[in-house]
SERO-4910 file (N, C-alpha, C, O; in steps of 0.05 Angstrom, whole numbers):
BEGIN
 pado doro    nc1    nc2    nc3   cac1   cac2   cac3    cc1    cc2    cc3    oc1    oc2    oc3
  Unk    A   1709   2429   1230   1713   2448   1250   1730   2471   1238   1751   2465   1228
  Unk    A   1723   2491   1239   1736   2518   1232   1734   2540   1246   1712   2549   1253
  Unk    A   1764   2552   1253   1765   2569   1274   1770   2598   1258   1782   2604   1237
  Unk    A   1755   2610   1276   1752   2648   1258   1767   2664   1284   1761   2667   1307
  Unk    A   1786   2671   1270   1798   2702   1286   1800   2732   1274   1803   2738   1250
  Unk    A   1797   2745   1291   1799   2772   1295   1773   2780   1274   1774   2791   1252
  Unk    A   1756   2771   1286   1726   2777   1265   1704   2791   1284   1685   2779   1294
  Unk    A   1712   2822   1290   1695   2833   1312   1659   2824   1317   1645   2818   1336
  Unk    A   1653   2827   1285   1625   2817   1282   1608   2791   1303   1585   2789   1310
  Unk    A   1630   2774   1309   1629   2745   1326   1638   2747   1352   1633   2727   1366
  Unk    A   1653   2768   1362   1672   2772   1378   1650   2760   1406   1627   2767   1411
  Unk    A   1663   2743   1418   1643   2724   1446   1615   2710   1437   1596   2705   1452
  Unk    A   1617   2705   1412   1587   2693   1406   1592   2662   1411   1613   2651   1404
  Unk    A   1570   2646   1424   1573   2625   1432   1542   2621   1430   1524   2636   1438
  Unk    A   1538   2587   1412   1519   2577   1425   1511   2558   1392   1528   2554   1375
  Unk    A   1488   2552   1389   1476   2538   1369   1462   2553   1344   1444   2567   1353
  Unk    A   1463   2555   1318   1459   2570   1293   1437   2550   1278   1445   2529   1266
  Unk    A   1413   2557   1280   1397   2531   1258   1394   2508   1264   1385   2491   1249
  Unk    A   1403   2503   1287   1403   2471   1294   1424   2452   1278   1421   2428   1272
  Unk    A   1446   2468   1272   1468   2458   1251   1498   2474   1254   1519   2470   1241
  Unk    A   1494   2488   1270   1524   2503   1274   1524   2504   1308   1506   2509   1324
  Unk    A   1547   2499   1313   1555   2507   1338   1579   2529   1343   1601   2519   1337
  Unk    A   1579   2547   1349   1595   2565   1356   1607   2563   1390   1589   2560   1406
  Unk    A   1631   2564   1399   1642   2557   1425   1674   2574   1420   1688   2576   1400
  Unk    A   1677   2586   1447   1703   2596   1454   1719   2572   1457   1712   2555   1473
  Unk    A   1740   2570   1444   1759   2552   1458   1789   2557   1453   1803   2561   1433
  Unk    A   1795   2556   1479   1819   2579   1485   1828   2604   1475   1851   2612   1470
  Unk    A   1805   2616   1472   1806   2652   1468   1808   2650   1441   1822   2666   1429
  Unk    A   1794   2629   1424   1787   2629   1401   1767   2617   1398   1760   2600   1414
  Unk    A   1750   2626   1369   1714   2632   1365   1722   2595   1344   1739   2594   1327
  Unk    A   1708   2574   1351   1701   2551   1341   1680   2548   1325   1659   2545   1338
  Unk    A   1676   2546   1297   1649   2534   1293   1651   2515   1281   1669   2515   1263
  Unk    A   1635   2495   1286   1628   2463   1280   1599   2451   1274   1580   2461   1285
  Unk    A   1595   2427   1253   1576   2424   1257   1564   2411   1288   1580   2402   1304
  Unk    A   1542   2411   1292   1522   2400   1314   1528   2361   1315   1521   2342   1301
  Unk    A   1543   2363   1336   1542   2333   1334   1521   2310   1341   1501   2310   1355
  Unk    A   1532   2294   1327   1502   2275   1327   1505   2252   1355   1526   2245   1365
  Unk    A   1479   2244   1361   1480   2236   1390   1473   2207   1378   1454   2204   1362
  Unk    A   1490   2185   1388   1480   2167   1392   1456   2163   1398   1444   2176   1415
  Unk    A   1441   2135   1376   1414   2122   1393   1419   2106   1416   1402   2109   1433
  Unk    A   1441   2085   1422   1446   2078   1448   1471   2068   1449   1481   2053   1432
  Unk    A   1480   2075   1466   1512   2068   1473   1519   2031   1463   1504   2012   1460
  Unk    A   1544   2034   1462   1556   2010   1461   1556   2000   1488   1545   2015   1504
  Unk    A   1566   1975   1498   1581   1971   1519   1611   1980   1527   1619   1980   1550
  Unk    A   1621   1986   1511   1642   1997   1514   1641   2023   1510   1661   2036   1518
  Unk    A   1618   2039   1498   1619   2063   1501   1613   2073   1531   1628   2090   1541
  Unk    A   1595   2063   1543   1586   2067   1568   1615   2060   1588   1624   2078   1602
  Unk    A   1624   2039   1587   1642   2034   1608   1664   2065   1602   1677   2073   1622
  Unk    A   1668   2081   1577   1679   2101   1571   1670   2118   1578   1686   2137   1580
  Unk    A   1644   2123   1586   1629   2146   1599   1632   2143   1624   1636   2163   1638
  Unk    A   1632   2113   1635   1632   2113   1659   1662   2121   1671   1663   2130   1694
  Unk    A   1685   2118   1657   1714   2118   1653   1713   2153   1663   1722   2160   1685
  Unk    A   1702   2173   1641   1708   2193   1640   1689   2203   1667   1702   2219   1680
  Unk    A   1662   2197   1677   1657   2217   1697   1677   2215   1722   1682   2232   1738
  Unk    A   1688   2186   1720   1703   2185   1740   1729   2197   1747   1739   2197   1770
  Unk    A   1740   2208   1725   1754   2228   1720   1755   2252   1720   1777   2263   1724
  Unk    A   1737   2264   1717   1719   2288   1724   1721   2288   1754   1734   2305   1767
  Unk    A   1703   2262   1767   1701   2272   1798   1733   2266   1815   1738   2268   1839
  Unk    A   1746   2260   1800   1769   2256   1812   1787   2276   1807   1806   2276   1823
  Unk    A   1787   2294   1791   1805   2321   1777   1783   2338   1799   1798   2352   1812
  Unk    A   1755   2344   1808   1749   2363   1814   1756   2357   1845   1754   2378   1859
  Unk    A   1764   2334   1861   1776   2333   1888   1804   2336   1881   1812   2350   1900
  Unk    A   1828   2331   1863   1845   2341   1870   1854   2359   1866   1879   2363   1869
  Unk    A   1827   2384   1855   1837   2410   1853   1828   2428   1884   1832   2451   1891
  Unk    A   1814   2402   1900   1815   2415   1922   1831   2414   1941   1829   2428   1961
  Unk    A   1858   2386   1935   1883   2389   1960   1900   2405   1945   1904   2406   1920
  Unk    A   1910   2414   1964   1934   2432   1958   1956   2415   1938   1965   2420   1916
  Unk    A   1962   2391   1957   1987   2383   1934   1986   2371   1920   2006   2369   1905
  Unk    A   1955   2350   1914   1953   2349   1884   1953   2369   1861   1961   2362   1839
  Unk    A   1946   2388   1866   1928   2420   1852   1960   2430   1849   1965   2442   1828
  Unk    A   1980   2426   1865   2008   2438   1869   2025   2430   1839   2034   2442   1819
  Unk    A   2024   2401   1850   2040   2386   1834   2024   2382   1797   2036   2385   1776
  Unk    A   2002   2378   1800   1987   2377   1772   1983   2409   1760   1972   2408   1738
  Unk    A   1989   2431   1768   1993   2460   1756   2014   2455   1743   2017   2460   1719
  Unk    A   2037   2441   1764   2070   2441   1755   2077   2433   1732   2099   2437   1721
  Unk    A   2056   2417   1720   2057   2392   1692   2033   2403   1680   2013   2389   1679
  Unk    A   2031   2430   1669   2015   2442   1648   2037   2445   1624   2060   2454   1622
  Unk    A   2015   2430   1605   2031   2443   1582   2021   2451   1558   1997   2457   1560
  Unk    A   2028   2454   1538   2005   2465   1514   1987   2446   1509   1964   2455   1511
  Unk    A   1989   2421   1503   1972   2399   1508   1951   2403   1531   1927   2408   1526
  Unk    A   1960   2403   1550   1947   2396   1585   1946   2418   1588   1964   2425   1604
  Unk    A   1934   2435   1581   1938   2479   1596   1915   2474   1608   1894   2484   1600
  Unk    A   1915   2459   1629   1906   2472   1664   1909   2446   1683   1907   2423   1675
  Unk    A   1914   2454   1705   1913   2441   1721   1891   2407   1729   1894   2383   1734
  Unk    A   1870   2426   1723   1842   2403   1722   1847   2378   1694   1837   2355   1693
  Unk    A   1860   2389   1678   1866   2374   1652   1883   2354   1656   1876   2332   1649
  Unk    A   1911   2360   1672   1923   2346   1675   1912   2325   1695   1911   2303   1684
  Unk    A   1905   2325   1716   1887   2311   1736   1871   2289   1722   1871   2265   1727
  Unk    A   1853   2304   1697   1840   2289   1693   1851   2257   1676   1848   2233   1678
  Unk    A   1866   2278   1658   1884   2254   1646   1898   2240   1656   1903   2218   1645
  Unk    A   1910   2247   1680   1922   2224   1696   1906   2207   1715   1917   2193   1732
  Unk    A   1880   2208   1711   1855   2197   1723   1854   2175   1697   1849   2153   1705
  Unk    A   1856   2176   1683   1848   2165   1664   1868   2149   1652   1859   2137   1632
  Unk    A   1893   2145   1657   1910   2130   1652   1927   2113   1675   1943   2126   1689
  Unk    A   1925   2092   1678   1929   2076   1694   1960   2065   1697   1972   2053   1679
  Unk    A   1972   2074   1727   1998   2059   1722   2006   2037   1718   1991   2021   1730
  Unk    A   2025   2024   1704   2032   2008   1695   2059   1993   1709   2081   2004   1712
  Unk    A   2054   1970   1714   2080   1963   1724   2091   1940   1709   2078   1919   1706
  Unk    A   2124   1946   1694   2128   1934   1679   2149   1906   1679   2159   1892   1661
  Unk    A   2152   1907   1707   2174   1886   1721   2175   1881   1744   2177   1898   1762
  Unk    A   2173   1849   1746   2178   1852   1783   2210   1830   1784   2211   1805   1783
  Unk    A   2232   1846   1787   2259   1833   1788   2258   1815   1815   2260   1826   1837
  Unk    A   2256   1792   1814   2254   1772   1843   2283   1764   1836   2294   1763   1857
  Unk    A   2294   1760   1823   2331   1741   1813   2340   1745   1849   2345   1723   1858
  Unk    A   2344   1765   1868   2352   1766   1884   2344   1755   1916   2355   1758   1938
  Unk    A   2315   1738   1905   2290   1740   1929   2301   1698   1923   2303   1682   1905
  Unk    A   2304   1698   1953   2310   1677   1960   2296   1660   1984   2302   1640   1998
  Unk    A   2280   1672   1984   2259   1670   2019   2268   1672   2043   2261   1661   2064
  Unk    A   2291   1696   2039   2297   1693   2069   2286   1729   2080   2273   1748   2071
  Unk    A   2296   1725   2098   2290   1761   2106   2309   1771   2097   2330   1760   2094
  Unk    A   2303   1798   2089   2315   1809   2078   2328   1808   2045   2348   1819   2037
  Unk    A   2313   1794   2034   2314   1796   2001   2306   1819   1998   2291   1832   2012
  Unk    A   2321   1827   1969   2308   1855   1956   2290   1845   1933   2299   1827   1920
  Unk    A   2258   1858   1924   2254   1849   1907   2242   1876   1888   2222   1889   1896
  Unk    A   2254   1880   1869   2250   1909   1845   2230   1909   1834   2221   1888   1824
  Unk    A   2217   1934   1833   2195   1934   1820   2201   1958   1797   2217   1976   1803
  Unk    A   2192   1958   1774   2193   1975   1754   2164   1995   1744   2156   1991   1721
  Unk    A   2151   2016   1759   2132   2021   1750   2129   2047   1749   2139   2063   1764
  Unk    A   2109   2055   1722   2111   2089   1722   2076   2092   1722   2057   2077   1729
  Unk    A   2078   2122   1708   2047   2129   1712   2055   2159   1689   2075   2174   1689
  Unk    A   2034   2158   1675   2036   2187   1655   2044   2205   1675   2060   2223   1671
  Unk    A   2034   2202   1693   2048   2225   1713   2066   2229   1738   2082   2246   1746
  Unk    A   2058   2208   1747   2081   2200   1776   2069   2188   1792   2047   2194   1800
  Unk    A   2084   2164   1799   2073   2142   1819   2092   2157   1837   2113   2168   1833
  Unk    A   2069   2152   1869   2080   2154   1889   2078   2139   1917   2078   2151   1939
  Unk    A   2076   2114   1913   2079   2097   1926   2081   2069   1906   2078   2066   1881
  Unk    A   2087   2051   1928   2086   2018   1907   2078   1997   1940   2090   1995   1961
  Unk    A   2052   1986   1930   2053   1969   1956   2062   1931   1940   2065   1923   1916
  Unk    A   2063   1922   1957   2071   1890   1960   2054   1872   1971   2048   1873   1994
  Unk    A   2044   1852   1952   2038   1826   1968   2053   1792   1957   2048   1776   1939
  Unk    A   2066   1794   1973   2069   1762   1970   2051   1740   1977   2039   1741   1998
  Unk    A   2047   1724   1965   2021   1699   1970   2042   1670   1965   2063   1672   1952
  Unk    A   2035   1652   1974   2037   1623   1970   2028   1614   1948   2018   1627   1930
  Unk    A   2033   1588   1948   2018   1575   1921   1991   1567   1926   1975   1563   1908
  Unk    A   1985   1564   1958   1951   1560   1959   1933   1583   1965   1909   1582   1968
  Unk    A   1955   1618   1967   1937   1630   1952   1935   1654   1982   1917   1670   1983
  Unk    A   1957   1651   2005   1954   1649   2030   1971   1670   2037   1995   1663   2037
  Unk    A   1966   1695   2044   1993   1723   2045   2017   1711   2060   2016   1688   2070
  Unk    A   2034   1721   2060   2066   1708   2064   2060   1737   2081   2054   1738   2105
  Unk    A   2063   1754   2068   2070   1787   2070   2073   1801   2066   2094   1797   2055
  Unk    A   2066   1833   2064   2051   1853   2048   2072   1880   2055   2082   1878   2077
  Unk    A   2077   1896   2045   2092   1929   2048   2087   1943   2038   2068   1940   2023
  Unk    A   2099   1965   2042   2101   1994   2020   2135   1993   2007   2154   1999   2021
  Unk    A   2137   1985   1983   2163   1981   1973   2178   2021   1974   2162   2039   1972
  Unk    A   2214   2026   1980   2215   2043   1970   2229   2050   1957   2244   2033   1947
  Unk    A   2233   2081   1948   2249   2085   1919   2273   2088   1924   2285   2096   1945
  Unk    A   2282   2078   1896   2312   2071   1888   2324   2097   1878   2322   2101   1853
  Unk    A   2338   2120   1895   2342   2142   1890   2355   2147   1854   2346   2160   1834
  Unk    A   2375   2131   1857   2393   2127   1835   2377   2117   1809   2385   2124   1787
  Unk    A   2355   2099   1812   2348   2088   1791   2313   2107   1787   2300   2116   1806
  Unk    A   2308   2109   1768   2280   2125   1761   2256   2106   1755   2257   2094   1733
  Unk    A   2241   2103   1766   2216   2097   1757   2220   2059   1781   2205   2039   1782
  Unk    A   2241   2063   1794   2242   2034   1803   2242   2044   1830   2248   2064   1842
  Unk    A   2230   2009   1838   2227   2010   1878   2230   1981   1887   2224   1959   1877
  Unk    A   2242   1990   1913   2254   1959   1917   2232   1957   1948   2222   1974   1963
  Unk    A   2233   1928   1948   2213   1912   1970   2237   1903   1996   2260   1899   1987
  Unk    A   2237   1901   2014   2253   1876   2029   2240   1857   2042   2235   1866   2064
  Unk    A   2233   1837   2040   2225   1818   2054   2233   1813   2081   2256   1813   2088
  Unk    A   2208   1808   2102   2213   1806   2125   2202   1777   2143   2200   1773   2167
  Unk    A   2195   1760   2117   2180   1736   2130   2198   1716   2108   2200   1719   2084
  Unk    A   2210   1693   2126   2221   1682   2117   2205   1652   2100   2190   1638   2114
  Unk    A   2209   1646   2076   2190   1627   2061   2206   1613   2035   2214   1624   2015
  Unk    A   2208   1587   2042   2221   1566   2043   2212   1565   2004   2230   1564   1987
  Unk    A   2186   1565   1999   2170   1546   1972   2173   1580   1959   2151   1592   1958
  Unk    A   2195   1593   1950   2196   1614   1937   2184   1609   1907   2165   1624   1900
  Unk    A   2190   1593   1894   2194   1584   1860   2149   1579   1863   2134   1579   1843
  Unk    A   2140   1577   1891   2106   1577   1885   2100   1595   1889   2076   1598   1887
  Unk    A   2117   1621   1897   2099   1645   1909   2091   1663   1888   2100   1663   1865
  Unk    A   2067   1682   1901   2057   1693   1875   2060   1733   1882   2041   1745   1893
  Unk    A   2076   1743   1877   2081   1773   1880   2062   1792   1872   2062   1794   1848
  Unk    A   2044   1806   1885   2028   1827   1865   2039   1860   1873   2034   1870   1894
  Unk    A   2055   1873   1852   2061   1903   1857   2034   1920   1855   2021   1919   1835
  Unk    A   2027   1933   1875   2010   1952   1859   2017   1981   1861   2018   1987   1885
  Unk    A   2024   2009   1840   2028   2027   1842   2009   2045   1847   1989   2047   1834
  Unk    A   2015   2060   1865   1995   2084   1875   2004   2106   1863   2028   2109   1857
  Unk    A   1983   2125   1859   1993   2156   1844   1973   2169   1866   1966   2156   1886
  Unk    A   1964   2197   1862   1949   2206   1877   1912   2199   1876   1892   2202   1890
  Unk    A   1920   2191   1851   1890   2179   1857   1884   2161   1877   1861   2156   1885
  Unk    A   1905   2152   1885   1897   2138   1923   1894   2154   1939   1905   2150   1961
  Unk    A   1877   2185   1934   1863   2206   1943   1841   2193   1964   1825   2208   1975
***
């Protein structure tokens, strides 16, 4: 790939040369590359990657239509990510992660706190809760919330009181705006 500037001769030329050159603007500079070669048929994992990326696509082109996704993902442009849709998309494409669930405090009564530790390349904004039994049976479910003082953490309180704590089974799940 080799980029040509200030070469009036080229100035907006775009498109295919011989079936071997590709010429393309990219970001207000003239690209040429060879013609890439197309797979004879996907992998399985290539496909689940195609399938990965349209979904990203249709998910960056709805949250450039609410206001405060479109708000907040302008706000997090950067030389990397220069546009809004970019950032969207990449945070479509990377999945939050939750890296701790602190129970030390969760005793089965009401009112235990129980911490959750989770981020997102871009910002989680919610965290829901389910507690289950050991045969697999909801105890009780929330929206955990944030721990002003602490970053990237959210606390649960328990409101159903349950005796067989050491069997129960906690699942955090973090929401970003892709719960669009």
């Amino acid at each position: 790939m080799s980029k040509i500037d200030n070469n009036p001769l080229l100035l907006g030329i775009s498109g295919m040369l011989a079936k071997m050159l590709v010429f393309r603007q990219f970001r207000g500079k003239l690209v040429v590359s060879h013609r890439p070669a197309k797979p004879r048929k996907l992998t399985p994992h290539q496909e689940e990657m195609k399938a990965r990326f349209k979904d990203s696509i249709r998910y960056a082109k709805r949250a450039m239509q609410d206001v405060d996704p479109r708000a907040a993902y302008s706000a997090a442009i950067t030389p990397n990510k220069f546009s809004a849709f970019h950032v969207a998309q990449t945070d479509a494409l990377t999945p939050p992660i939750v890296h701790a669930i602190d129970t030390s405090r969760y005793r089965g009564a009401a009112g235990d706190p129980i911490i959750i530790h989770a981020t997102d390349d871009f910002r989680v904004i919610a965290v829901y809760i389910v507690v289950t039994a050991a045969d697999g049976n909801e105890i009780e479910r929330g929206e955990a919330t944030p721990i002003p003082r602490l970053a990237d953490r959210w606390q649960y309180i328990t409101r159903v009181v349950h005796a067989a704590v050491t069997q129960s089974r906690i699942i955090a799940t973090p929401l970003t705006f892709r719960g669009m």
